[in-house]
Each structure stands twice: as structure tokens, then as C-alpha cells.
C-alpha beads as a LAMMPS data file, in Angstrom:
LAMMPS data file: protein, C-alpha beads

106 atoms
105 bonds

1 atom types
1 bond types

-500.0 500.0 xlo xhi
-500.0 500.0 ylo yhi
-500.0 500.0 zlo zhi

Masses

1 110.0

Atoms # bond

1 1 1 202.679 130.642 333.011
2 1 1 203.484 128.312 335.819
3 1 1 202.219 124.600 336.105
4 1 1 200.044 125.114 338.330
5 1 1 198.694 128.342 336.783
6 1 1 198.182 125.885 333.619
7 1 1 195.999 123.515 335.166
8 1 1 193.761 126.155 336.962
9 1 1 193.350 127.926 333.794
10 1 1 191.888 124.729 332.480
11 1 1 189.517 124.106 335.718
12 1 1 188.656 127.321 335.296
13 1 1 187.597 126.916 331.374
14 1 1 185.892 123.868 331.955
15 1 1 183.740 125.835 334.889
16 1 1 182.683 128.466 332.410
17 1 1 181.958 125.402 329.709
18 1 1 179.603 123.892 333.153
19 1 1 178.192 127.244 333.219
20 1 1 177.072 127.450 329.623
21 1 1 176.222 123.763 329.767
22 1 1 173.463 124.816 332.821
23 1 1 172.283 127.818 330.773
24 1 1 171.978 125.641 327.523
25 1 1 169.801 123.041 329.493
26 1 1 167.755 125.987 331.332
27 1 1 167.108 127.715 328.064
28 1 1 165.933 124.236 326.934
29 1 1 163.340 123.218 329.819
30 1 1 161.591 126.732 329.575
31 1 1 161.546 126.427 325.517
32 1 1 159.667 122.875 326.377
33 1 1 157.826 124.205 328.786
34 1 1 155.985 127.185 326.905
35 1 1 153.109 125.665 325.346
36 1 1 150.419 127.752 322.832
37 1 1 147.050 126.129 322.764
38 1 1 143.853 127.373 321.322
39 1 1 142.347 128.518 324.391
40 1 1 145.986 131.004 324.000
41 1 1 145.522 131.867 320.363
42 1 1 142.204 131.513 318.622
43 1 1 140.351 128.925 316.488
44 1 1 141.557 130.627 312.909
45 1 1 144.868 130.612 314.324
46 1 1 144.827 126.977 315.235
47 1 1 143.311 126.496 311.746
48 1 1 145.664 128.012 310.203
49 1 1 148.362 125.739 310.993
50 1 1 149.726 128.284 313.962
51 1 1 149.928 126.306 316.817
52 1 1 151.139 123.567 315.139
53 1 1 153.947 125.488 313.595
54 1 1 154.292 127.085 316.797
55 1 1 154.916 123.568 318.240
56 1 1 157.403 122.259 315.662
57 1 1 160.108 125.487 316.024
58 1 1 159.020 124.925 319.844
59 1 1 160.225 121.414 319.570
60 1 1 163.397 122.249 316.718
61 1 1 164.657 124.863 319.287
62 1 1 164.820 122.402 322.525
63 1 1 166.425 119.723 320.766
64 1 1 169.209 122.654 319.282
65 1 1 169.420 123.936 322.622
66 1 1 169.782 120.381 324.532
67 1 1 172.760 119.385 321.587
68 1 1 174.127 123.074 322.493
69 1 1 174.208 121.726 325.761
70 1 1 175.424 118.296 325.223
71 1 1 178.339 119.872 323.108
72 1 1 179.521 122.332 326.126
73 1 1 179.176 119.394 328.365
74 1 1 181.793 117.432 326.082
75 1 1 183.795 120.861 325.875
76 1 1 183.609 120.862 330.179
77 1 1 184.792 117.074 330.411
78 1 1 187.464 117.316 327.844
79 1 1 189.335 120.467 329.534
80 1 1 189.108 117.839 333.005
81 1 1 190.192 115.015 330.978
82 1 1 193.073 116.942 330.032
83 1 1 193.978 119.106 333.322
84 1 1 193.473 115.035 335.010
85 1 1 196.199 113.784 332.825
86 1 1 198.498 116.569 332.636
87 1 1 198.756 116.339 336.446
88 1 1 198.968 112.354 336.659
89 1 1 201.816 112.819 333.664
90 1 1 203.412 115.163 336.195
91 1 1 203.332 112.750 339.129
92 1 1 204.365 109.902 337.358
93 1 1 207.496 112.141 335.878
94 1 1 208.023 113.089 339.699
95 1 1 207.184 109.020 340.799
96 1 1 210.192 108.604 338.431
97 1 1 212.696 110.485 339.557
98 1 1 212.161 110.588 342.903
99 1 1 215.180 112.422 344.632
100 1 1 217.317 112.434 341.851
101 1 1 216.707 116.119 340.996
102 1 1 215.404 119.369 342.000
103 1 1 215.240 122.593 340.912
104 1 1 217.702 123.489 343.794
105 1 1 220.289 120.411 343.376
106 1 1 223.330 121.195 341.401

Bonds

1 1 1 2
2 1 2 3
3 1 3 4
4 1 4 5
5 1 5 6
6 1 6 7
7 1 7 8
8 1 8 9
9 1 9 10
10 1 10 11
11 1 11 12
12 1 12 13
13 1 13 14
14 1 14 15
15 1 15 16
16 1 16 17
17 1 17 18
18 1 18 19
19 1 19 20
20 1 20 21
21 1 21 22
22 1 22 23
23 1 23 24
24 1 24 25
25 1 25 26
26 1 26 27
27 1 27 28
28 1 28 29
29 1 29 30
30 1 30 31
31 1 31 32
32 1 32 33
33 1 33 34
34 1 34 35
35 1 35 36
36 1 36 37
37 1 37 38
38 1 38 39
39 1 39 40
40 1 40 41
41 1 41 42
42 1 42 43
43 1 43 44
44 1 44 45
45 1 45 46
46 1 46 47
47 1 47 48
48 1 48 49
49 1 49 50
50 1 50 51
51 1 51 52
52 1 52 53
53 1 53 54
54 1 54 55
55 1 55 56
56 1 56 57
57 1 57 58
58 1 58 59
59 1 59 60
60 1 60 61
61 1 61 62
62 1 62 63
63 1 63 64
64 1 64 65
65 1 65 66
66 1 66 67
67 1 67 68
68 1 68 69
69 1 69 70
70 1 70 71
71 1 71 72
72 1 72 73
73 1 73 74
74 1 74 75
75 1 75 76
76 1 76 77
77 1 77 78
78 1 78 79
79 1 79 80
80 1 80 81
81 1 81 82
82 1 82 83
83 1 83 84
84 1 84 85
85 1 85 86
86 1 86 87
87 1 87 88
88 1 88 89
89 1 89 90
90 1 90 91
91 1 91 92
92 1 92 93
93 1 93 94
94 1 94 95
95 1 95 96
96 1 96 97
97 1 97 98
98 1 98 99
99 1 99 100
100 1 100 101
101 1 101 102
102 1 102 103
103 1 103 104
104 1 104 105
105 1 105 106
């Protein structure tokens, strides 16, 4: 794999991490959004602890799927981090050198 094949296939991971990381935090404003009243249920359900159970998973799935998405999100910046540094390595190895040598010069 070439250099420069290298450090697109790491762009291109860290796209698909952004992708997830968008899905993740999608996922996470509709499972906020979706709200179960008693007007939505009924009375006995509400008595029966429903809605309020309801709300607690409601809440314990958003905050798992906002740490999913916090987690891809690190996954996305580190693959950056590391394509960033790979080519700054690779211009301060070329910085170096200079004209000295080339694939070409004997």
C-alpha cells in the first residue's frame, strides 16, 4: 500500500467513525424525544409504575447512545490525529533531507 493510499485509508476510517458518530447522536435525540404520558397509556398503566419505567430505560438508552457516540467521536479524531502526524513526520523527514535523495538519484 502506498503512502498516500495509507493516509486516505485512515481519512476514510475516520469518515465512517463521523458517520456512526451522527447516527449515534440521531438515534439519541429521537430516544429523548419520544415521550409516553398518561394521556398515551392509561391511568392503571401510569399507576403501575409504566410510564415511569418507561421514562428511566428512555433516559438509560440516550445516555448509552450519546457515550456510543462520544466513543466513535474519539475513534474519528484519533484516526486524524494519526493520518495529521504521519504526514507532518513525512514532511519533516522530507524538510530534512531536502535534495539529498530521491527515489531516482543514484
Amino acid at each position: 500500500m502506498s503512502y498516500e493510499a495509507e493516509r486516505q485509508a485512515l481519512l476514510d476510517a475516520a469518515e465512517t467513525w463521523a458517520d456512526a458518530e451522527n447516527d449515534m447522536t440521531k438515534a439519541k435525540n429521537n430516544a429523548v424525544s419520544i415521550d409516553v404520558t398518561t394521556t398515551d397509556s392509561s391511568v392503571v398503566a401510569d399507576l403501575a409504575g409504566f410510564n415511569s419505567t418507561y421514562s428511566d430505560i428512555r433516559t438509560r438508552v440516550a445516555d448509552l447512545l450519546g457515550e456510543a457516540a462520544s466513543s466513535m467521536k474519539l475513534i474519528d479524531d484519533t484516526l486524524k490525529g494519526i493520518e495529521e502526524q504521519y504526514r507532518r513526520d513525512d514532511e519533516d523527514a522530507l524538510a530534512r533531507i531536502g535534495g539529498q535523495w530521491s527515489p531516482t538519484n543514484p
